[in-house]
C-alpha positions as semicolon CSV with decimal commas, in nm:
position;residue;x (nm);y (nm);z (nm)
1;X;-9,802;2,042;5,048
2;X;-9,874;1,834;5,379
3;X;-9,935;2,033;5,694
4;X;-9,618;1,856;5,876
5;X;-9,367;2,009;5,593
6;X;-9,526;2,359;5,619
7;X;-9,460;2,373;6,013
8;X;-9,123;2,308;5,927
9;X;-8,878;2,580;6,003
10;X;-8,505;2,540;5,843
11;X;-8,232;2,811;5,906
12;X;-7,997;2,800;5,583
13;X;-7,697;2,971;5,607
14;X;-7,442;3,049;5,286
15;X;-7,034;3,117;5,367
16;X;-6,828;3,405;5,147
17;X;-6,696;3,132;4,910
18;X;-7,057;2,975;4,855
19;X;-7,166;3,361;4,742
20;X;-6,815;3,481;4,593
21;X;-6,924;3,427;4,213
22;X;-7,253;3,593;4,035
23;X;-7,286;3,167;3,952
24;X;-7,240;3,098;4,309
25;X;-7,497;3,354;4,428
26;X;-7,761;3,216;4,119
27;X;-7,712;2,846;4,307
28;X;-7,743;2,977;4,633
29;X;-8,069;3,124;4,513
30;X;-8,219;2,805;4,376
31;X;-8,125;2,609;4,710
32;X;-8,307;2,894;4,899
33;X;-8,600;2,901;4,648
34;X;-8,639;2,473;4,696
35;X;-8,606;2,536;5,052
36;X;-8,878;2,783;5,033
37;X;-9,124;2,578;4,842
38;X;-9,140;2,291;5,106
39;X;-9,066;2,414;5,427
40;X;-9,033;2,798;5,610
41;X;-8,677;2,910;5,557
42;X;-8,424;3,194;5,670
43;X;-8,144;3,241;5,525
44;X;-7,854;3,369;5,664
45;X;-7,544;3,506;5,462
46;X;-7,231;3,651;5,412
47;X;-6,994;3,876;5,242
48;X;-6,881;3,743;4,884
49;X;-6,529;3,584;4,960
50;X;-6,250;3,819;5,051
51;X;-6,475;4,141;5,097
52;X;-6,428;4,150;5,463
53;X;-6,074;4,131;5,469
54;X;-6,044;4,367;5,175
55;X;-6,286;4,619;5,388
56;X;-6,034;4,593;5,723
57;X;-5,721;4,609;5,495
58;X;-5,854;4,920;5,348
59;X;-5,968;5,110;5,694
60;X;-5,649;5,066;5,870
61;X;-5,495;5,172;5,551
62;X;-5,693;5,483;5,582
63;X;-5,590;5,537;5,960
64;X;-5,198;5,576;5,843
65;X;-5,326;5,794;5,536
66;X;-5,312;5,590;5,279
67;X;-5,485;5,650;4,971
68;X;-5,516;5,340;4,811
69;X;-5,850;5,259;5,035
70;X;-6,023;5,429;4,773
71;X;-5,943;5,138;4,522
72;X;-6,131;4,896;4,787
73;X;-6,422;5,104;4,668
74;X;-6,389;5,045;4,341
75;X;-6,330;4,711;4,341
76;X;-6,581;4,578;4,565
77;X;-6,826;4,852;4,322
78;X;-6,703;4,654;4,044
79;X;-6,723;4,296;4,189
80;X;-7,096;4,324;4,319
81;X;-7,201;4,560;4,009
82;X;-7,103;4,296;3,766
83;X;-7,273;3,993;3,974
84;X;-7,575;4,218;3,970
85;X;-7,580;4,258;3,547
86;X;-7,555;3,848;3,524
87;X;-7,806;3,797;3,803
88;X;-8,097;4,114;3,848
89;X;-8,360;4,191;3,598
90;X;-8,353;4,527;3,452
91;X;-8,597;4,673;3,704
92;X;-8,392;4,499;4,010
93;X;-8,067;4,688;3,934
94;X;-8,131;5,063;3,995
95;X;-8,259;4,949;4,379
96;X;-7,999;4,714;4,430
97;X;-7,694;5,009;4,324
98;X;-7,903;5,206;4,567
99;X;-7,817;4,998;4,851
100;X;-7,475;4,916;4,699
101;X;-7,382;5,278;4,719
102;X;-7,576;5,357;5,031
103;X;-7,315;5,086;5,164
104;X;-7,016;5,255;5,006
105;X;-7,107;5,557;5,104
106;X;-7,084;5,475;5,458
107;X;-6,738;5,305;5,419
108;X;-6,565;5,596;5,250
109;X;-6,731;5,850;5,511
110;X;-6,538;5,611;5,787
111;X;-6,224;5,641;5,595
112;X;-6,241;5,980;5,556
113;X;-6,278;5,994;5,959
114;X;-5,969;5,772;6,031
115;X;-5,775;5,952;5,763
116;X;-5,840;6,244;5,948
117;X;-5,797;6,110;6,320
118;X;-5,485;5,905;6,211
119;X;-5,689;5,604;6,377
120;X;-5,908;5,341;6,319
121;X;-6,153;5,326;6,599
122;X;-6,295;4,959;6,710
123;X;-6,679;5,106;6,672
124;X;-6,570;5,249;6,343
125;X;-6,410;4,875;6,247
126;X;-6,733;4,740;6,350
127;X;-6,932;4,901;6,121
128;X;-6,706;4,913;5,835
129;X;-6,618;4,494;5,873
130;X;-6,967;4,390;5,824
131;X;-7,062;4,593;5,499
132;X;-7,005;4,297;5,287
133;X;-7,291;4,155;5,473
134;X;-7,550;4,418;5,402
135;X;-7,459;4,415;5,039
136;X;-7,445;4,024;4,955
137;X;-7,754;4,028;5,148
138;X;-7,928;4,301;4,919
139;X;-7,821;4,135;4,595
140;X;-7,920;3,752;4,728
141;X;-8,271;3,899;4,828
142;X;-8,306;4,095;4,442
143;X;-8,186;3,769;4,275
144;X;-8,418;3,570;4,452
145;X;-8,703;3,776;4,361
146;X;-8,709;3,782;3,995
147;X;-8,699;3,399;4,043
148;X;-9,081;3,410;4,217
149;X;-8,970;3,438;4,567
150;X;-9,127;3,686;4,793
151;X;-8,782;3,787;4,992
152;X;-8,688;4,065;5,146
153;X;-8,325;4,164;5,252
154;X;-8,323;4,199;5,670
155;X;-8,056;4,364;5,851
156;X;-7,912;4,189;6,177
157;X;-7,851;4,516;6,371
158;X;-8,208;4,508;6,405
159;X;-8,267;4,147;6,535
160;X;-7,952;4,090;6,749
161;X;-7,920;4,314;7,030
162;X;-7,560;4,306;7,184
163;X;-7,315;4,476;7,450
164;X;-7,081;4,760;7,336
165;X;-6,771;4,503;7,324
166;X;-6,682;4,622;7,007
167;X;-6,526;4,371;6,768
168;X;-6,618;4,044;6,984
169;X;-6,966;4,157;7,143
170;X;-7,193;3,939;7,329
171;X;-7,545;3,895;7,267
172;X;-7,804;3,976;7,472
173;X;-8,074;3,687;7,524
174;X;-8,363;3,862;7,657
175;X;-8,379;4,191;7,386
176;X;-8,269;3,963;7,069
177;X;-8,571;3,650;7,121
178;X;-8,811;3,918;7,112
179;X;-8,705;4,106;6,808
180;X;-8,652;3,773;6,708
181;X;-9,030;3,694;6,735
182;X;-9,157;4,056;6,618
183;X;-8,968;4,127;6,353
184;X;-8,858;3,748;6,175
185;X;-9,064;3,523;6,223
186;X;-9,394;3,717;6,151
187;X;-9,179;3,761;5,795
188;X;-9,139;3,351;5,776
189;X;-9,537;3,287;5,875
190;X;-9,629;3,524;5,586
191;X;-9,433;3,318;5,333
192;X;-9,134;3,580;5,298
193;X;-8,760;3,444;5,239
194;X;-8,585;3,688;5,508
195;X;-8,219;3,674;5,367
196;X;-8,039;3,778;5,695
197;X;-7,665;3,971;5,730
198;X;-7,475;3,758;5,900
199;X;-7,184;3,820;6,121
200;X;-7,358;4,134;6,269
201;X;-7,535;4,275;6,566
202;X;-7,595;4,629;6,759
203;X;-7,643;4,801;7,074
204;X;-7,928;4,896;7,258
205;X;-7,926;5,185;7,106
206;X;-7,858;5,083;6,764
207;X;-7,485;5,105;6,707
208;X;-7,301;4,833;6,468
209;X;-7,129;4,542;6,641
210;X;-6,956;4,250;6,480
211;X;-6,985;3,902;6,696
212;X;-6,674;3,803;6,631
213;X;-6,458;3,512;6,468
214;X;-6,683;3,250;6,319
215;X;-7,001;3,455;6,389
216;X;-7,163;3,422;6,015
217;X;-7,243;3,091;6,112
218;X;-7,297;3,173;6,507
219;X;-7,620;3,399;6,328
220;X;-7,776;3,095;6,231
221;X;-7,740;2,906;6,453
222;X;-7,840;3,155;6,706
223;X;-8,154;3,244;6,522
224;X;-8,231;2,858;6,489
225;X;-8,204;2,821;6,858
226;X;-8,419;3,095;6,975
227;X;-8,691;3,052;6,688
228;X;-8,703;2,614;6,781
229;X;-8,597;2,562;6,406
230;X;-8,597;2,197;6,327
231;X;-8,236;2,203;6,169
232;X;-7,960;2,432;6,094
233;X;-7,752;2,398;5,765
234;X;-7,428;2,562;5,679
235;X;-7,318;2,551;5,395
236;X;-6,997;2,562;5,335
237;X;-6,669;2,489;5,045
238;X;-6,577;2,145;5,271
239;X;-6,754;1,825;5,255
240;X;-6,803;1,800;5,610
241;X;-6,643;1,774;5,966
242;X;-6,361;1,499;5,872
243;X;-6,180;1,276;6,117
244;X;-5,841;1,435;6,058
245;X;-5,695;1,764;5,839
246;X;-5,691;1,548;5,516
247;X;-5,347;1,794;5,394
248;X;-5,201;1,579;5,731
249;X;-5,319;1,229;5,671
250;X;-5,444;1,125;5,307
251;X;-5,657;0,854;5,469
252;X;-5,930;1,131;5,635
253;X;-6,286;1,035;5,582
254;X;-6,609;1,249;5,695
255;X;-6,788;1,189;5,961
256;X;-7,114;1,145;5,927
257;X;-7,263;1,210;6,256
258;X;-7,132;1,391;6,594
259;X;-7,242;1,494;6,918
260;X;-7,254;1,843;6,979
261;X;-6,971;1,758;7,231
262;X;-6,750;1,619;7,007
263;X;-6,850;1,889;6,738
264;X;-6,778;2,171;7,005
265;X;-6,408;2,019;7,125
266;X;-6,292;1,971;6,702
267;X;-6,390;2,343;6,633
268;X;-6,209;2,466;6,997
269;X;-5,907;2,234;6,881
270;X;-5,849;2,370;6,535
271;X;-6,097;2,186;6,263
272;X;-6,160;2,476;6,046
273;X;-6,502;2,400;5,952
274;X;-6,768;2,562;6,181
275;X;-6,600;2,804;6,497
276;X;-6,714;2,660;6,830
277;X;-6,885;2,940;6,942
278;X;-7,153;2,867;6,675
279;X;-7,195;2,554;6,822
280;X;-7,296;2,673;7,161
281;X;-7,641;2,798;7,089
282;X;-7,756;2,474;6,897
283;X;-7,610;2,255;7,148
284;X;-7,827;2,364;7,443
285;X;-8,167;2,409;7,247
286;X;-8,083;2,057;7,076
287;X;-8,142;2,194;6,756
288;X;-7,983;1,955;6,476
289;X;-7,707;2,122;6,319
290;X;-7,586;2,015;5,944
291;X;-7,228;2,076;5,780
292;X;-7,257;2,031;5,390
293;X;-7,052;2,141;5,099
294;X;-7,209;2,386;4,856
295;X;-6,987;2,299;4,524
296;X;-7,077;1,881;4,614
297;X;-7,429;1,858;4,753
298;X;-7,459;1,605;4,650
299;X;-7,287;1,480;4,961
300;X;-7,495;1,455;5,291
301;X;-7,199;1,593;5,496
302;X;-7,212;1,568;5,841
303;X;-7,516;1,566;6,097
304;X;-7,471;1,690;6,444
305;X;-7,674;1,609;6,715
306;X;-7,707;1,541;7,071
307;X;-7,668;1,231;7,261
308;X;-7,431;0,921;7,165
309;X;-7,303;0,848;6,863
310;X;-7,240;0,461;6,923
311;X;-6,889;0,486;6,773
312;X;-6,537;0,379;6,918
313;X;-6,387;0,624;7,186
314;X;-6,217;0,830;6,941
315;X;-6,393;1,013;6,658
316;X;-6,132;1,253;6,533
317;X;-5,791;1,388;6,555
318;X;-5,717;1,732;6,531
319;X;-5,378;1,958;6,490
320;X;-5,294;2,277;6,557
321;X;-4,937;2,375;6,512
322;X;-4,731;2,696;6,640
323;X;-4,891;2,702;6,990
324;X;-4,660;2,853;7,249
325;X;-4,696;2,714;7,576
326;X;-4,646;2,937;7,842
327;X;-4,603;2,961;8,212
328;X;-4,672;3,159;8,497
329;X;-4,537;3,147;8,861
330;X;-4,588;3,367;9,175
331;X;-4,429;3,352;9,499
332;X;-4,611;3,194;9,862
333;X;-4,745;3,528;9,926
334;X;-5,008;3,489;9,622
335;X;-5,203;3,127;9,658
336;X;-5,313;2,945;9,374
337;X;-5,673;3,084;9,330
338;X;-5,545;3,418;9,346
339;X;-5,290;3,368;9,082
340;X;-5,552;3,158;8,840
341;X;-5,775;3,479;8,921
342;X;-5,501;3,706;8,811
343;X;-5,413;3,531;8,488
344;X;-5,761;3,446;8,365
345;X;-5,895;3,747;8,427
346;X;-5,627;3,919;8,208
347;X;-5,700;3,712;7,955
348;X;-6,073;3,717;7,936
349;X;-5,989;4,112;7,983
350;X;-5,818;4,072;7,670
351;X;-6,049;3,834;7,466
352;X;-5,801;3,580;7,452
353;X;-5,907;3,179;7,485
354;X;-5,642;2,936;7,625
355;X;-5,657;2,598;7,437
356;X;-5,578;2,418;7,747
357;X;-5,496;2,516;8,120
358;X;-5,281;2,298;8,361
359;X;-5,263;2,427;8,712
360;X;-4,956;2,364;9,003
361;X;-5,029;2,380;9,365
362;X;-4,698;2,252;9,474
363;X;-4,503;2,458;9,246
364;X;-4,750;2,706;9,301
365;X;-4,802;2,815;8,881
366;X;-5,031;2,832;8,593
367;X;-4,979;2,700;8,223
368;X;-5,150;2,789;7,930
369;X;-5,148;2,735;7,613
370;X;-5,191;2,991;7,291
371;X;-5,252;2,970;6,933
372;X;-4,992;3,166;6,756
373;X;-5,207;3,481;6,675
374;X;-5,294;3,500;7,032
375;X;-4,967;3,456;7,142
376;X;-4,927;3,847;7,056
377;X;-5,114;3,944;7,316
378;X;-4,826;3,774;7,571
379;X;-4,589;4,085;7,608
380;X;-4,887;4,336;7,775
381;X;-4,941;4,009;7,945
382;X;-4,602;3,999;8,094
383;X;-4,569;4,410;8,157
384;X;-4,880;4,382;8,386
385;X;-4,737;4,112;8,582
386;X;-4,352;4,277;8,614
387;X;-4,566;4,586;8,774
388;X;-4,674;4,331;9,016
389;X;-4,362;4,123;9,071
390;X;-4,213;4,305;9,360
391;X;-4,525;4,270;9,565
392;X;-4,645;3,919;9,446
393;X;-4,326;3,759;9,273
394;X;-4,533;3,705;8,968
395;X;-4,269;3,540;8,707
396;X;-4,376;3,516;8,340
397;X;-4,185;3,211;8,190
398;X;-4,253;3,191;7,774
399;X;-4,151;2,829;7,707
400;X;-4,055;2,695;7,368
401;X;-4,299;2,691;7,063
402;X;-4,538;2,303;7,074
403;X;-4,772;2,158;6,856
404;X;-5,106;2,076;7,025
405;X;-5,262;1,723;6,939
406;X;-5,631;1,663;7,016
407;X;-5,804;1,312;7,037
408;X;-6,159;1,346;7,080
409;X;-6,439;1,138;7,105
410;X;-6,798;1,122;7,315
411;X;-6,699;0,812;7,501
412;X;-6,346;0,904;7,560
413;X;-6,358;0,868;7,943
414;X;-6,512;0,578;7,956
415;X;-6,350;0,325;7,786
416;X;-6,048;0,155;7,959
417;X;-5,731;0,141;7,793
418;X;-5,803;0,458;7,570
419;X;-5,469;0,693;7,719
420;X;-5,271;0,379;7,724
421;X;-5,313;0,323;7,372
422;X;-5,259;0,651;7,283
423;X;-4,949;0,686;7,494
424;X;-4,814;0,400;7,347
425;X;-4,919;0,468;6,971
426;X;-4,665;0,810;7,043
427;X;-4,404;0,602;7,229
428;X;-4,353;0,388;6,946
429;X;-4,282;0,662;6,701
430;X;-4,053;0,832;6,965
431;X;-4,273;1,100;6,976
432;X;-4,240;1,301;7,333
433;X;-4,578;1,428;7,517
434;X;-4,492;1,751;7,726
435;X;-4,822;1,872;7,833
436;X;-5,199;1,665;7,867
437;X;-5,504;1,883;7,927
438;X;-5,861;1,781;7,884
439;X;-6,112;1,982;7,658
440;X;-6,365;2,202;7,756
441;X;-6,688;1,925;7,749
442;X;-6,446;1,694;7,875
443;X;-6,469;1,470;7,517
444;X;-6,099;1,539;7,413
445;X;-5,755;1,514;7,558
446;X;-5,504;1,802;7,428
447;X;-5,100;1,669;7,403
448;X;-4,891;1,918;7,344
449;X;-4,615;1,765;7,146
450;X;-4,238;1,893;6,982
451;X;-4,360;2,095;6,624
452;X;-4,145;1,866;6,423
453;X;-4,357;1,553;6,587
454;X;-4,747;1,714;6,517
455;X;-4,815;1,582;6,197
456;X;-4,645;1,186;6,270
457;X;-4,840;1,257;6,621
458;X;-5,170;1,299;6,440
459;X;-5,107;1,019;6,230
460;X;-5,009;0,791;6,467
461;X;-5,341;0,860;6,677
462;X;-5,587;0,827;6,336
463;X;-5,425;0,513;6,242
464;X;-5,426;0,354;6,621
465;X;-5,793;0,396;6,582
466;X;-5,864;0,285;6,209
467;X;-6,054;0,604;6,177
């Protein structure tokens, strides 16, 4: 083994359908174990498919009194006991249902609690969501040693150290890059497989925190970052990042390589395949970030990296339908900074992200737009500002449901022509435009469009562009 592939660091990380099978877990394994053999590796994983959900469901179950939580635990006994008989060796098992009822044991003792309270507590969620974690981590680690791998199951809540924002927290830089560096990577020098809970983090002081949507993969890619890892893979049940939703047009292709702009405005514009906060971490450390499929790999998937990409101005198309567009006014007493200040800080207050953001100064108001999930969060939105109304004139104005259409590309802006052509592509097809925002890097440009028109919008765009 050369010296150059040794000094190699790779971060692998495994979703809940790439684990959700005792077969799935047994190829995970062998990737890791390859991995392992020609390069340092951490792996970072989740639950087995439909644990988490099945964990939540159960708690707030147990907050209204309902009994039938206790089934979760028998079920999710039964799913990860029988993955353990096909995959552990008959001295793995009895420490492996340790851990597995360590785990439960701490889920029913939170039940018990809400059942009692009659509530389900966001620092009790916290530690009851990421369970699934701990557990598929425990069995991955046990499976991959009675292959010959030295690996050791490592907790998160002792490597990422985050605020008390329970449910979405924020990690803190400083605290996690040194645990980071004491506790990982002297694991990785010694030729140890860390197999790392995803998805998870705590306070200062040691209390559970989940990171959020999309934060199995944000681990990774946060521990690639910090540690300099020469590439990030996530493996996933999707061939890649594609140019459109192929369910919307047939003719989608993957992509084989993106900037980390372009990656970073697909995820914040609905692509499904990596959340965009993952993205962040990897795109200012540069570190090379790989989407591939675990059921074809086969396939190379796609590559994302910084710089250019040397391709026409548009890349991709995305869709996102049932986004309600919505619109806030104030009178002349309340200028246009204040009222941006009031809105966005409500709904950063709130943890909610606008997809796109169009501001007024001559008729002095604020649009936004909302996915439809987020969209719930409108009517405490619109009681704050009615307490306000007779001082500032603050209006809440809930326009109708849109479908949000997103063209994006690294060399959008530069090209000449590109909005005409997309303009006219939609004009053809009678297709109306209602709102136009830019993305976040600047590398896409949001239409909002009737729901009826999204798909034949997104269509119209792909084709323009022979993508």
């Amino acid at each position: 083994m050369s010296g150059h592939a040794r000094r190699r660091l790779h971060v692998l990380k495994f979703g809940g359908t790439s684990v959700g099978t005792a077969e799935r877990i047994a190829w995970v394994a062998r990737r890791s174990a390859a991995s392992a053999r020609h390069e340092r590796t951490i792996v970072v994983v989740s639950a087995m498919a439909g644990t988490t959900n099945l964990l939540l469901k159960s708690a707030q179950a147990a907050a209204t009194r309902d009994r039938n939580w206790c089934e979760a635990v028998k079920e999710i006994r039964r799913r990860h006991t029988e993955a353990a008989s096909s995959l552990l060796s008959v001295g793995e098992q009895p420490d492996f249902s340790k851990h597995l009822e360590a785990a439960l044991e701490i889920f029913e003792s939170l039940c018990q609690g809400f059942e009692m309270v009659g509530e389900a507590t966001p620092r009790g969620l916290d530690r009851i969501a990421s369970i699934g974690e701990v557990i598929s981590a425990e069995l991955l680690a046990a499976t991959l040693r009675g292959r010959g791998v030295q690996a050791v199951a490592v907790d998160a809540t002792k490597l990422i150290v985050t605020d008390n924002r329970f449910g979405d927290a924020n990690v803190l830089p400083e605290p996690t890059l040194t645990r980071l560096r004491q506790r990982l990577l002297p694991l990785v020098r010694r030729g140890v497989l860390p197999v790392v809970t995803g998805f998870r983090g705590a306070t200062r002081d040691g209390v559970p925190t989940t990171l959020g949507r999309g934060s199995s993969d944000y681990t990774a890619t946060l521990i690639g970052s910090m540690l300099a890892a020469d590439e990030v893979t996530i493996w996933t049940d999707v061939d890649g990042v594609m140019t459109a939703d192929p369910r919307l047009v047939p003719g989608a292709r993957v992509i084989p390589r993106l900037t980390f702009g372009e990656a970073i405005e697909l995820a914040f514009f609905g692509a499904k395949v990596i959340h965009w906060k993952a993205i962040v971490p990897v795109m200012e450390s540069g570190t090379p970030l790989r989407v591939r499929n675990s059921f074809r790999p086969a396939t190379r998937g796609t590559l994302i990296v910084p710089g250019g990409a040397g391709r026409s101005a548009v890349a991709a198309v995305t869709a996102v339908p049932r986004v309600q567009l919505v619109t806030v006014s104030a009178d002349r007493s309340l200028g246009p900074v204040e009222l941006a200040t009031r809105v966005l800080g409500w709904l950063d207050s709130t943890g909610v992200h606008p997809l796109l953001l169009l501001q007024s100064s001559a008729e002095n108001s604020l649009a936004f737009a909302l996915t439809h999930e987020e969209a719930r969060t409108l009517p405490g939105l619109a009681q704050q500002l009615s307490s306000r109304h007779g001082r500032d004139g603050l209006v809440l104005h809930s326009s109708e449901e849109v479908g949000l259409v997103t063209a994006i590309g690294s060399h959008i802006r530069h090209p000449t022509g590109v909005g005409a052509r997309m303009f006219s592509a939609l004009a053809r097809r009678r297709i109306s435009v209602l709102a136009v925002a830019t993305g976040p890097s600047g590398q896409g440009v949001a239409l909002a469009v009737p729901p009826k028109s999204l798909v034949a919008a997104v269509r119209a765009i792909h084709r323009e562009f022979r993508l």
